[in-house]
C-alpha positions in Angstrom: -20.2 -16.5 13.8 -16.8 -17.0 13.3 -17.0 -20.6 11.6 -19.0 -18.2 8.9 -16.0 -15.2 8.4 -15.1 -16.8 4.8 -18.5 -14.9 3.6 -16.5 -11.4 4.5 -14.7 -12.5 1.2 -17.8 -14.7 -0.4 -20.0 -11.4 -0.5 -17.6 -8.9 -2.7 -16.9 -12.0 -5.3 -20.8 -13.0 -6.0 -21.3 -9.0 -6.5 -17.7 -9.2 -9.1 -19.5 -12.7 -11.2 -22.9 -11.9 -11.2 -22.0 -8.2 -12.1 -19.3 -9.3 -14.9 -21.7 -12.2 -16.0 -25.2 -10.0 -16.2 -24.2 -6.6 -15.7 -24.8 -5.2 -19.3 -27.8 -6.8 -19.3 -29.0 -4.9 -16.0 -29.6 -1.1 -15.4 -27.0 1.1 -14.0 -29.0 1.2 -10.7 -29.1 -2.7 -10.1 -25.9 -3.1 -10.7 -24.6 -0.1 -8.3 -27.0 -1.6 -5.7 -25.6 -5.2 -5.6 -21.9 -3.8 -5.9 -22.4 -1.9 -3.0 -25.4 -4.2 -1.5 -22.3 -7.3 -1.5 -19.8 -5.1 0.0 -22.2 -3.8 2.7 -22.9 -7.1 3.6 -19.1 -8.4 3.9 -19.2 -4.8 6.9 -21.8 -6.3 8.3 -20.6 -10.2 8.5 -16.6 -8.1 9.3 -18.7 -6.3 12.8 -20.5 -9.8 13.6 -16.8 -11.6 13.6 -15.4 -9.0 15.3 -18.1 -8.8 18.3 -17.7 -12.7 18.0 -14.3 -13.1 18.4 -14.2 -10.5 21.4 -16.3 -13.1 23.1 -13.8 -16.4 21.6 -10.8 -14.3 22.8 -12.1 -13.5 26.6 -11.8 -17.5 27.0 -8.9 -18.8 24.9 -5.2 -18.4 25.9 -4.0 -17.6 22.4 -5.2 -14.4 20.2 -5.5 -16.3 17.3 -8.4 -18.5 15.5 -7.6 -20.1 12.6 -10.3 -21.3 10.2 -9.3 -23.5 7.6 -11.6 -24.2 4.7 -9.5 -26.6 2.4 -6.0 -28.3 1.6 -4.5 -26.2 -0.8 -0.6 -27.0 -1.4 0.9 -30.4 0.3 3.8 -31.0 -1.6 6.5 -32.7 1.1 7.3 -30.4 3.5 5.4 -27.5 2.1 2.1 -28.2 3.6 -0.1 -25.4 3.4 -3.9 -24.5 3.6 -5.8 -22.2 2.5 -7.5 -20.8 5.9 -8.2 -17.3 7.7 -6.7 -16.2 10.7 -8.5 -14.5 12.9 -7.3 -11.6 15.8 -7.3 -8.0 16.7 -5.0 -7.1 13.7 -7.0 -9.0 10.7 -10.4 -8.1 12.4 -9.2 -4.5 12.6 -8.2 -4.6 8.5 -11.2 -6.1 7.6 -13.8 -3.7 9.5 -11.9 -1.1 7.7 -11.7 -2.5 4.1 -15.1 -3.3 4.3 -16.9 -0.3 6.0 -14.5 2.7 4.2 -14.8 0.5 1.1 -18.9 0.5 1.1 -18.4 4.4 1.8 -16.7 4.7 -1.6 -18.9 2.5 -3.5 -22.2 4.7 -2.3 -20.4 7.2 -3.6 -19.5 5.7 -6.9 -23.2 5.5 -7.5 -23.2 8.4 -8.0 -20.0 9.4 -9.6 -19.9 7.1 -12.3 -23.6 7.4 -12.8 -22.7 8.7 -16.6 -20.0 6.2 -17.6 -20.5 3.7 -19.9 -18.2 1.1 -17.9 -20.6 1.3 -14.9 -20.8 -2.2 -14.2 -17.5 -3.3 -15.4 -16.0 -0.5 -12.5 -18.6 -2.2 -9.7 -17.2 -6.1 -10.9 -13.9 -4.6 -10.0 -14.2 -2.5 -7.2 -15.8 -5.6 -5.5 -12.6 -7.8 -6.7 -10.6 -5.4 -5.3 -12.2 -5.6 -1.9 -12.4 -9.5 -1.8 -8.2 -9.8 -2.3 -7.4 -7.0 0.3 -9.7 -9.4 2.5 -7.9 -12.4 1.2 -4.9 -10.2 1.9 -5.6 -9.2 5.5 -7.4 -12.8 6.5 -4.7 -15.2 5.0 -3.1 -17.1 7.8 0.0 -18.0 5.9 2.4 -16.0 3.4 1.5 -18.1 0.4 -2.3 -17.3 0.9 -1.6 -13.6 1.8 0.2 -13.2 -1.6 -2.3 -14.3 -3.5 -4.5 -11.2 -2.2 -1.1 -9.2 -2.8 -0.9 -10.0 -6.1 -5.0 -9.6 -6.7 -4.7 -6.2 -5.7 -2.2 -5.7 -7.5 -4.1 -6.9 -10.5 -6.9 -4.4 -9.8 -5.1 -1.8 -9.0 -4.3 -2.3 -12.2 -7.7 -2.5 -13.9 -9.2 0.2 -12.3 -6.3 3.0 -12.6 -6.3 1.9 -16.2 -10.7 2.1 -15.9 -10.3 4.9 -19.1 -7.9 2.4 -20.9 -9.2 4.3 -24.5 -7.0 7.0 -23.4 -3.2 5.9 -23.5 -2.4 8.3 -20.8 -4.2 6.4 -18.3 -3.3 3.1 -19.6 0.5 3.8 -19.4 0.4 5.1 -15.6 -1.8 1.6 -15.2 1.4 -0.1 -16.9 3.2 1.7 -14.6 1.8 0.7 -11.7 1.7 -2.8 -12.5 5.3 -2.8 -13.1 7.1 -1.1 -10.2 5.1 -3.2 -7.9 6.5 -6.3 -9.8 9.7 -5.2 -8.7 9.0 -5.3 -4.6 6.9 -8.6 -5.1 10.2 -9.9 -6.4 11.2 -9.2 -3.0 8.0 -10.4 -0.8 8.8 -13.7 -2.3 12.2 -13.8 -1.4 11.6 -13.0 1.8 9.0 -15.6 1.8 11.2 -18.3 0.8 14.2 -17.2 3.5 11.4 -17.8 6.4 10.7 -21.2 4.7 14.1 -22.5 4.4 14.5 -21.3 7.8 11.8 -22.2 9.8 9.9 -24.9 7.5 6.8 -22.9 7.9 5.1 -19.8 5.9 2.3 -20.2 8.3 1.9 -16.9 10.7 1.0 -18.9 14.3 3.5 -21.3 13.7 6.2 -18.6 12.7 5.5 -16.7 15.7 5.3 -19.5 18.1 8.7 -21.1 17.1 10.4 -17.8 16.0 11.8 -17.1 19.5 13.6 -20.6 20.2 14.8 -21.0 16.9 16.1 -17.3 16.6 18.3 -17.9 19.6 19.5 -22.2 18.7 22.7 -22.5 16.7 21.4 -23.6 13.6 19.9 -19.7 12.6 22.8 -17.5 11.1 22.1 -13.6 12.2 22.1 -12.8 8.3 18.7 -14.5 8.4 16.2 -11.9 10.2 18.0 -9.2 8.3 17.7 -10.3 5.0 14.3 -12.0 5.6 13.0 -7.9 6.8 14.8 -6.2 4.3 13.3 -7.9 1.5 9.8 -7.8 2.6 10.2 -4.6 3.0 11.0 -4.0 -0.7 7.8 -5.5 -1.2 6.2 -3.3 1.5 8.2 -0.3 -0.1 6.2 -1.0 -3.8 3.0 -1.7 -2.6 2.9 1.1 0.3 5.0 3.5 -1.9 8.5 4.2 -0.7 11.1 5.9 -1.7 12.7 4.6 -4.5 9.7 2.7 -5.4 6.9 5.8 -4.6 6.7 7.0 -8.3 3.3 5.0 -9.4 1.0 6.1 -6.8 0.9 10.1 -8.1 0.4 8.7 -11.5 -2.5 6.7 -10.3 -4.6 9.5 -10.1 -5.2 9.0 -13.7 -8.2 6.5 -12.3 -11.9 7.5 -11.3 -11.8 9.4 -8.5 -13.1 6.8 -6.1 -10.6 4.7 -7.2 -8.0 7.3 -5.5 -9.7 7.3 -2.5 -9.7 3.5 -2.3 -6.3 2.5 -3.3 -5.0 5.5 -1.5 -7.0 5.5 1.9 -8.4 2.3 3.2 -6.8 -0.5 1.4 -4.1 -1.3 -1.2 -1.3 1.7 -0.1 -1.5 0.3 3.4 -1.3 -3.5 2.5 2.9 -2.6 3.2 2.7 -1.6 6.9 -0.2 -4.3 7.4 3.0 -7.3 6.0 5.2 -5.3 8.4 2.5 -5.6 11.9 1.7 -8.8 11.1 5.6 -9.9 10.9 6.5 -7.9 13.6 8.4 -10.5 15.5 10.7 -10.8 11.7 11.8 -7.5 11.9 12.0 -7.4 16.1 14.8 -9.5 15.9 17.1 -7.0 13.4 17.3 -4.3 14.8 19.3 -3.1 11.7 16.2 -3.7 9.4 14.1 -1.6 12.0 16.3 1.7 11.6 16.3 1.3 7.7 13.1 1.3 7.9 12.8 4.4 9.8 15.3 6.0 8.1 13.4 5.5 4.5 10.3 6.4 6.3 11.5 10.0 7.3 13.3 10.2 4.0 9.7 9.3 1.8 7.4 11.9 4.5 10.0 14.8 4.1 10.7 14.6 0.1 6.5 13.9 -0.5 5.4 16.7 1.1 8.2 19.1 -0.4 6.8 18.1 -3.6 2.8 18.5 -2.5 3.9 22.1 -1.6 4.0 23.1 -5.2 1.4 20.6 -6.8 -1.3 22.4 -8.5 -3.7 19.0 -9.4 -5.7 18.9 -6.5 -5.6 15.0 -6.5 -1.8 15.2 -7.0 -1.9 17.2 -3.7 -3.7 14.4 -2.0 -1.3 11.4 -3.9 2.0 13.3 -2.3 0.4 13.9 0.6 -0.6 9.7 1.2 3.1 9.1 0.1 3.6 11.6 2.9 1.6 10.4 5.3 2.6 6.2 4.9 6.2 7.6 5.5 5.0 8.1 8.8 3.6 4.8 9.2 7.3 3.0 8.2 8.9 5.5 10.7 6.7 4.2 13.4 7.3 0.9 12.4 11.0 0.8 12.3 10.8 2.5 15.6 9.0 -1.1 16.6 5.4 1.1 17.6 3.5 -0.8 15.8 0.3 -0.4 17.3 1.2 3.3 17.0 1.5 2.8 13.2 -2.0 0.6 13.0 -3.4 3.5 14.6 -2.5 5.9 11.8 -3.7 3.6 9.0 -6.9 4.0 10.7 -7.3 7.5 11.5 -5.9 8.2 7.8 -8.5 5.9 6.2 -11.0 8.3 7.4 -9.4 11.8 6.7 -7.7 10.9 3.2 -10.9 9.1 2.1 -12.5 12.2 2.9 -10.1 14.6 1.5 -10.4 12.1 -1.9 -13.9 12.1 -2.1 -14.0 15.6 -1.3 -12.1 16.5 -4.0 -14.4 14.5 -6.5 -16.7 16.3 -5.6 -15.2 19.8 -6.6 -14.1 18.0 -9.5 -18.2 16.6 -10.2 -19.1 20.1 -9.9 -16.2 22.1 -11.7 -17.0 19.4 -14.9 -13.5 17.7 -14.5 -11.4 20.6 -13.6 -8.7 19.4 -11.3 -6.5 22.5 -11.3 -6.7 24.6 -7.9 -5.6 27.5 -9.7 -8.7 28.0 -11.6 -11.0 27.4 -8.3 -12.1 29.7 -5.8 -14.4 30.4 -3.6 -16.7 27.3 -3.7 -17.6 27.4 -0.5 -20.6 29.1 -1.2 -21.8 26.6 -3.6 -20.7 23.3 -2.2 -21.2 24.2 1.6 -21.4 20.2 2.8 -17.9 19.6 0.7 -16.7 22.5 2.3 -17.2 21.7 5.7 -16.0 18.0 5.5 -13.0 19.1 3.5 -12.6 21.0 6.5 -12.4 19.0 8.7 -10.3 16.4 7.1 -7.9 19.0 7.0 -7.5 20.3 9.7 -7.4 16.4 10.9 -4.4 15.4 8.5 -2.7 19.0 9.6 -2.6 17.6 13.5 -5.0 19.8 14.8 -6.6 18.8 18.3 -8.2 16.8 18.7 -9.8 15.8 15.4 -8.3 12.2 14.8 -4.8 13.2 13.0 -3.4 14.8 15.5 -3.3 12.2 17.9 -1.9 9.1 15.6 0.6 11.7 14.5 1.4 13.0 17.7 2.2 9.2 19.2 4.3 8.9 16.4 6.6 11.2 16.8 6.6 10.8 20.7 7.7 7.4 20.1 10.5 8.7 17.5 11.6 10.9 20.2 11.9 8.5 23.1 13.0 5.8 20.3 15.9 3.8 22.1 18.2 2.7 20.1 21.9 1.6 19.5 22.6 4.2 16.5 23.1 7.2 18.4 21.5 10.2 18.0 19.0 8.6 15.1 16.0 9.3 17.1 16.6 13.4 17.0 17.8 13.3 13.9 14.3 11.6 12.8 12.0 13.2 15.2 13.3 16.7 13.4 12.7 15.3 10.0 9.5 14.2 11.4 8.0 17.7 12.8 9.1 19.3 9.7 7.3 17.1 7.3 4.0 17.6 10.0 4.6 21.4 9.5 4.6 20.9 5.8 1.8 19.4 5.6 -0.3 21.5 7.3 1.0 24.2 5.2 -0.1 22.8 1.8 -3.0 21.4 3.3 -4.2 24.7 3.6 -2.5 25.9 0.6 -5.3 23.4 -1.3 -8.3 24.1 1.4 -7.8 27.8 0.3 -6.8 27.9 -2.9 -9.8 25.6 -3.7 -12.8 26.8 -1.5 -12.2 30.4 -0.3 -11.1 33.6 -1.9 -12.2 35.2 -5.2 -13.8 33.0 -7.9 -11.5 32.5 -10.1 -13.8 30.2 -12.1 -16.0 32.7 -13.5 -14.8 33.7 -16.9 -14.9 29.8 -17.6 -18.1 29.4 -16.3 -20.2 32.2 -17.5 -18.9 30.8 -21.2 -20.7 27.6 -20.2 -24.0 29.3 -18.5 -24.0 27.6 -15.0 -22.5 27.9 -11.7 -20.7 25.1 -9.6 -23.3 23.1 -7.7 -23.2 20.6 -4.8 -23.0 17.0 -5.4 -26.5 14.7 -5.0 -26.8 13.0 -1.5 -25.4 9.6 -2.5 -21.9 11.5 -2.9 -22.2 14.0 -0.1 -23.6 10.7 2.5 -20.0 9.2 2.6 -18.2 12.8 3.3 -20.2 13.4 6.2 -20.1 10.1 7.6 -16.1 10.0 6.9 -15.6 13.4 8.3 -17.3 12.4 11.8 -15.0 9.7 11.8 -11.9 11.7 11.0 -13.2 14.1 13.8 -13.4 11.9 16.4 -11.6 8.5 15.3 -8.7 9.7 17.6 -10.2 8.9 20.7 -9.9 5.3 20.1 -6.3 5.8 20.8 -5.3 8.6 23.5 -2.2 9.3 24.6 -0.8 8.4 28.1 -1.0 11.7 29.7 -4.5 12.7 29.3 -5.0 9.5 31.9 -8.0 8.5 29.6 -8.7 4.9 28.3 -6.9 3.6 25.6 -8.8 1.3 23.7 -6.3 0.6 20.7 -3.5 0.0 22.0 -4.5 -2.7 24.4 -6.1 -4.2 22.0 -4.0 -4.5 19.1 -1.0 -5.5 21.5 -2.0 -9.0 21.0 -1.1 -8.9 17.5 1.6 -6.4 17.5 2.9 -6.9 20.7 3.2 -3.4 22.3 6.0 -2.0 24.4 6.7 -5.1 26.4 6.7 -7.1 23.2 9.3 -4.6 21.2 12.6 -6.8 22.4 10.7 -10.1 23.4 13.7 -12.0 21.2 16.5 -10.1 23.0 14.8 -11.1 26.2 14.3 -14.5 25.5 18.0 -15.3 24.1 19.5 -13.3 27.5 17.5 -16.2 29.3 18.5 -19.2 27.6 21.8 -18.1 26.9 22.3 -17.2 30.8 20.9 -20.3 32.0 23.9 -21.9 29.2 26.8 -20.1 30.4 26.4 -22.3 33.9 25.9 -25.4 31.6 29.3 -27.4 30.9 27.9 -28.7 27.9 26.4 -25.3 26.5 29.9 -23.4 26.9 29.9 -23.6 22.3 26.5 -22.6 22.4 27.2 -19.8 24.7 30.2 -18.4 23.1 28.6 -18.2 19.8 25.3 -15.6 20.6 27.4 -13.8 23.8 26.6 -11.2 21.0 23.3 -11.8 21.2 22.6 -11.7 24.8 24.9 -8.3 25.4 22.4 -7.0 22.9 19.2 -8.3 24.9 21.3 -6.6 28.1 21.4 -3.5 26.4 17.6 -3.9 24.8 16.1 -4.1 28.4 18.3 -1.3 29.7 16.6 1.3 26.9 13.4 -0.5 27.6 13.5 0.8 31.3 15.4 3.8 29.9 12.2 4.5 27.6 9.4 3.4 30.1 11.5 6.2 32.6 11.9 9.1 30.1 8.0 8.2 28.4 6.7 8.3 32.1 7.2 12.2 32.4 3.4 13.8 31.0 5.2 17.0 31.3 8.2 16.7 28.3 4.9 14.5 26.4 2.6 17.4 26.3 5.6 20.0 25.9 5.9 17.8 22.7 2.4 17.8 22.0 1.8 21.4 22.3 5.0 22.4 19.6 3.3 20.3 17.1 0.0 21.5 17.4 1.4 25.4 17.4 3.7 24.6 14.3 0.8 23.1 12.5 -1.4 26.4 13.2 0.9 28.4 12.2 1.3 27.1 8.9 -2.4 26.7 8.2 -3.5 29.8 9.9 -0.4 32.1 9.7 0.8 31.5 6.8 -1.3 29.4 4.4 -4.6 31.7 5.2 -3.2 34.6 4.6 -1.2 33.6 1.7 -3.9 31.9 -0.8 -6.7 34.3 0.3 -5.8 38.1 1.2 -2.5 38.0 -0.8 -3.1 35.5 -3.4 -0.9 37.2 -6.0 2.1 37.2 -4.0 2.8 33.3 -4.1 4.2 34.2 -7.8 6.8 36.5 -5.9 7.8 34.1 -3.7 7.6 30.9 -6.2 10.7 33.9 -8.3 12.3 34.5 -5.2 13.1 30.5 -4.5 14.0 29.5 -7.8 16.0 26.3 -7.8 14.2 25.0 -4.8 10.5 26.0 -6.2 11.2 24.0 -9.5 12.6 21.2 -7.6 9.6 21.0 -5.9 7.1 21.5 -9.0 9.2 18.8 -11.0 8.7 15.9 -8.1 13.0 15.7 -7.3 13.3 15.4 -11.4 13.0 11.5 -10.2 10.5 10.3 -12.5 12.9 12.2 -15.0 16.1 10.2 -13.4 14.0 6.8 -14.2 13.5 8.0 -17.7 17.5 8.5 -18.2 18.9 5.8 -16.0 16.2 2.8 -16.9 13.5 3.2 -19.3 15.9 4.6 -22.0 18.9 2.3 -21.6 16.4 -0.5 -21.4 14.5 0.9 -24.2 17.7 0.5 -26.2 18.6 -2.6 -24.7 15.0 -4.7 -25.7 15.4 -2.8 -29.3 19.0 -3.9 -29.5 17.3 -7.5 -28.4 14.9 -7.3 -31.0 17.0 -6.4 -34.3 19.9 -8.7 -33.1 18.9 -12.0 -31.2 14.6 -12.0 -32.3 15.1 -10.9 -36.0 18.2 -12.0 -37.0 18.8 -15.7 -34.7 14.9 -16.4 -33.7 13.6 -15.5 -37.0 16.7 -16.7 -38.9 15.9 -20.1 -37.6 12.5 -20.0 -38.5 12.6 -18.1 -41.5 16.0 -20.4 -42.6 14.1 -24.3 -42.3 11.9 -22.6 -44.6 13.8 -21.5 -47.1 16.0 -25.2 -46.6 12.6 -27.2 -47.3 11.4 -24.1 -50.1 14.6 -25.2 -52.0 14.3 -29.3 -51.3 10.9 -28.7 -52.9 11.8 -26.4 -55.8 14.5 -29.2 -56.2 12.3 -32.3 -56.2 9.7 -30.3 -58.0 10.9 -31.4 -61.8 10.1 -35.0 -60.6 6.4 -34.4 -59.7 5.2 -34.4 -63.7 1.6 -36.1 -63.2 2.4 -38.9 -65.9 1.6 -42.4 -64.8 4.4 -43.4 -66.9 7.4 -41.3 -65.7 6.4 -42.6 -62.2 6.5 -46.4 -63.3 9.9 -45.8 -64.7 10.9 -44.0 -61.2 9.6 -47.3 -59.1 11.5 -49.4 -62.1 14.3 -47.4 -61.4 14.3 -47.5 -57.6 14.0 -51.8 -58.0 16.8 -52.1 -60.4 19.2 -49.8 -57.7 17.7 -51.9 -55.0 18.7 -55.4 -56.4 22.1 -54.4 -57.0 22.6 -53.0 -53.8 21.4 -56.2 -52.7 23.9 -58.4 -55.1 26.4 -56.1 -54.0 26.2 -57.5 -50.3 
């Protein structure tokens, strides 16, 4: 089966031509059937490979199968092909894509069921699934960049879907644009590795990354700049601070494009470059404490500014800004199993909480503001209780799935060794106040939206019907994604409950797991040791002594961490302070606050002033762009335009036709129409030609 994974991509593209060929020529229902018929197919070809590859993998020495389908670029030493690798990671990806993205296509069935693009959104929700599979599947950098850049491209497309209204087309624009900006980087990262390590393919990176990383020919400068600017990719595509500010503004697409781009798929296509480079951003260190640093810095200033959102899809955009923070921290803490684990388990909850929230706004006729809600619960009882439980999943509350991804996470931030002192603290505070936050204005937009008093009714007795629940095809994919953010945690459960793990073990092939985190340190103390006895290897072992006092040190707070991680005791102390913070702020102080005493959040929004609107008006960052780029460069192209296009582009242009407008008004008297005056001209022209010629 796994000579046949290509069709995991194949599927999604026939349902993209055949829709975009013959879709306006079929009815709404044939065409939501093969859009959604293609991508279930992919799930099911994604679960064969997988089961497949389990059995490849129990016999084979290496974790990865590479299938390659065709040449692509051999141009020297640039030999690449365009082929699919295959292991826990990619399999993991693709299982998701596919089965979270069929979710959201049922329900688009349903929710674009009046909208007269219907099959132009189905021709590009399938494109968008077949590049984050050509994302995922690539085995090389090259190939994996094309499905970067064709997510990109839909992204695009489908956040701009309403492209009649300029609103939506700008934040489309904007979208496009600050994701140009960290692809900029992803190249040159790209091209360092290259020059490096003559290879952009993954298996061949990873199994010559070691020796080369500690021979004489690799400057230290070269892991650290290589990391650094993939992560400026990672940080525009997964939505980092400074390059965060198009995902809130992609709310202007269809709902289901929210829940796609901001569950399953494109937001996590960052910390997916990350995993799968792992061993890039192993080796510096310094990389992998920027990293965390920006990480706790975009969880902590995201869900400040989803306390005071209103939109209740705004809510859900800070909140994934929020929540990939936490992915990057784990990362640069090297867990990157740990980080995998909370793509996964907030596929299921935000794609729930997105769809959800489609579904208030299919029954409240497009209202998206939670202040005019209230009390729905009675109405749409099946969104209710999936909202619910999504919640309470992204709050941390055990053991629905959030709370354990989020409680690993900031276990390993607390037990994080690491040379830059008391960083790990320092984070792991940042970190339990950004999981108290969210719980808080999780519930803040759980209560505000579905209990309480109506606050709906004046609007809706004007139009002569109450909210209703959404029709099964909607409804389908929040039940089946709230089982799975209920009990998708379990795949991955902590040390002390002495339980299975299944995830980490598994994905430890592709990520490496603990004993992987300072495999290069290790390997350099080796080689380096074995030099120092070596008479010839005395240069060699001067120039990375550096290095191998750092592997020293690496394995000491390896055996420091596997000590202090050992005790269950300080693990479930941890545990239990999370879990207690995040009641509290659902059920002591959101509750109470958006349903008994509703009236007194004006009070307190007076009382905090400064803060509140700092809050409400995102940082004023999106404001501090306006000033400090699109204004200057505003100026600058119109500067561009009057000066260099109008006055030397068009002067040129405008200036050889004016030169042969006058040559022709000059040689125009001469162009008579009489045989005769031509004659004389030709008589003319012989007589000067003859004595020119006598002349000589």
């Amino acid at each position: 089966m796994l000579q046949y994974v290509w069709l995991t991509i194949a599927f999604p593209l026939v349902g993209a031509l055949v829709n975009g060929l013959f879709g306006q020529r079929m009815s709404k229902k044939a065409s939501g059937t093969l859009g959604s018929a293609m991508v279930f197919l992919s799930f099911l070809t994604a679960l064969a490979s997988y089961f497949s590859y389990k059995s490849w993998a129990a016999g084979s020495d290496s974790p990865y199968f590479e299938l390659t389908l065709w040449p692509w670029i051999h141009v020297g030493q640039l030999q690449i092909d365009a082929a699919l690798l295959i292991d826990p990671l990619s399999t993991t990806m693709m299982l998701l894509i596919t089965g979270v993205g069929f979710l959201i296509h049922l329900y688009s069935t349903g929710y674009m069921s009046h909208d007269k693009g219907y099959s132009r959104f189905f021709v590009y929700l399938n494109l968008f699934i077949a590049m984050m599979l050509i994302l995922v599947l690539g085995n090389n950098l090259a190939l994996m960049f094309v499905g970067w850049e064709g997510v990109g491209l839909c992204s695009y497309l489908l956040i701009g879907f309403w492209y009649q209204d300029m609103y939506n087309a700008k934040c489309g624009m904007k979208a496009f644009v600050v994701n140009r900006i960290g692809d900029f980087g992803v190249l040159l990262g790209a091209f360092i590795l290259f020059w490096n390590f003559n290879t952009l393919s993954f298996t061949e990176l990873f199994g010559n990354f070691s020796s080369v990383m500690n021979s004489a020919t690799i400057e230290s400068w070269v892991p650290l700049a290589a990391a650094l600017l993939l992560f400026l990719g990672a940080t525009g595509k997964s939505a980092q601070l400074p390059l965060h500010i198009w995902l809130p503004d992609a709310m202007a697409g269809p709902t289901p494009v929210s829940a796609l781009i901001h569950a399953a798929t494109m937001v996590t296509a960052g910390v997916y470059m990350v995993c799968r480079l792992n061993p890039v951003f192993t080796a510096a260190p310094t990389a992998g404490f920027i990293i965390a640093c920006v990480g706790a810095a975009t969880a902590f200033i995201a869900a400040t500014i989803a306390l005071t959102q209103n939109d209740i899809k705004k809510v859900l955009a800070y909140s994934t800004v929020s929540q990939l923070g936490f992915m990057f921290l784990a990362c640069g803490v090297g867990a990157y199993w740990v980080a995998m684990f909370h793509v996964l388990t907030h596929a299921f909850f935000k794609a729930c909480l997105f769809l959800g929230s489609g579904s208030v706004i299919h029954a409240m006729h497009e209202e998206q503001d939670t202040r005019v809600m209230g009390g729905l619960a009675k109405y749409m009882p099946l969104t209710y209780w999936t909202f619910l439980i999504s919640t309470l999943a992204i709050a941390g509350i055990v053991p629905l799935s959030g709370f354990f991804s989020k409680d690993e996470i900031l276990w390993r931030v607390a037990t994080w060794q690491t040379q830059f002192g008391s960083a790990p603290m320092i984070l792991w505070f940042v970190a339990i106040a950004t999981a108290f936050m969210t719980a808080f204005y999780m519930g803040r937009v759980f209560f505000k939206t579905f209990l309480g008093k109506p606050r709906w009714t004046k609007h809706y007795v004007e139009h002569h019907h109450h909210p209703h629940e959404s029709p099964r095809s909607m409804t389908f994919p929040l039940v089946v994604l709230a089982t799975l953010a209920a009990i998708g945690g379990f795949m991955g459960l902590p040390h002390f409950t002495h339980a299975p793990n299944f995830l980490e073990p598994w994905l430890a092939a592709s990520t490496g797991g603990e004993e992987q985190l300072n495999i290069v340190g290790r390997i350099g103390l080796e080689e380096h040791g074995s030099a120092a006895h070596d008479d010839h290897g005395t240069a060699a072992h001067d120039d990375h002594g550096a290095a191998a006092g750092h592997a020293e040190d690496a394995a000491a707070h390896h055996e420091a961490f596997v000590s202090f991680g050992s005790t269950e005791t300080t693990e479930i102390i941890f545990a239990l302070v999370s879990v207690a913070l995040a009641a509290f702020a659902l059920l002591g102080l959101a509750m109470p606050l958006y349903t008994k005493r509703f009236g007194a959040t004006e009070k307190l929004h007076t009382s905090l002033g400064p803060l509140y609107r700092l809050s409400l008006n995102k940082w004023y960052i999106d404001e501090l762009y306006h000033y400090l780029i699109v204004i200057p460069g505003t100026a600058l192209a119109y500067g561009c335009w009057r000066v260099f296009d109008m006055k030397f582009i068009d002067g040129i242009v405008n200036g050889v036709g004016n030169v042969l407008g006058w040559l022709g008004h000059g040689v125009r008297p001469f162009q008579t129409g009489f045989v005769r005056n031509y004659a004389m001209y030709l008589l003319l022209g012989a007589v000067v030609y003859l004595a020119l010629s006598l002349l000589k």
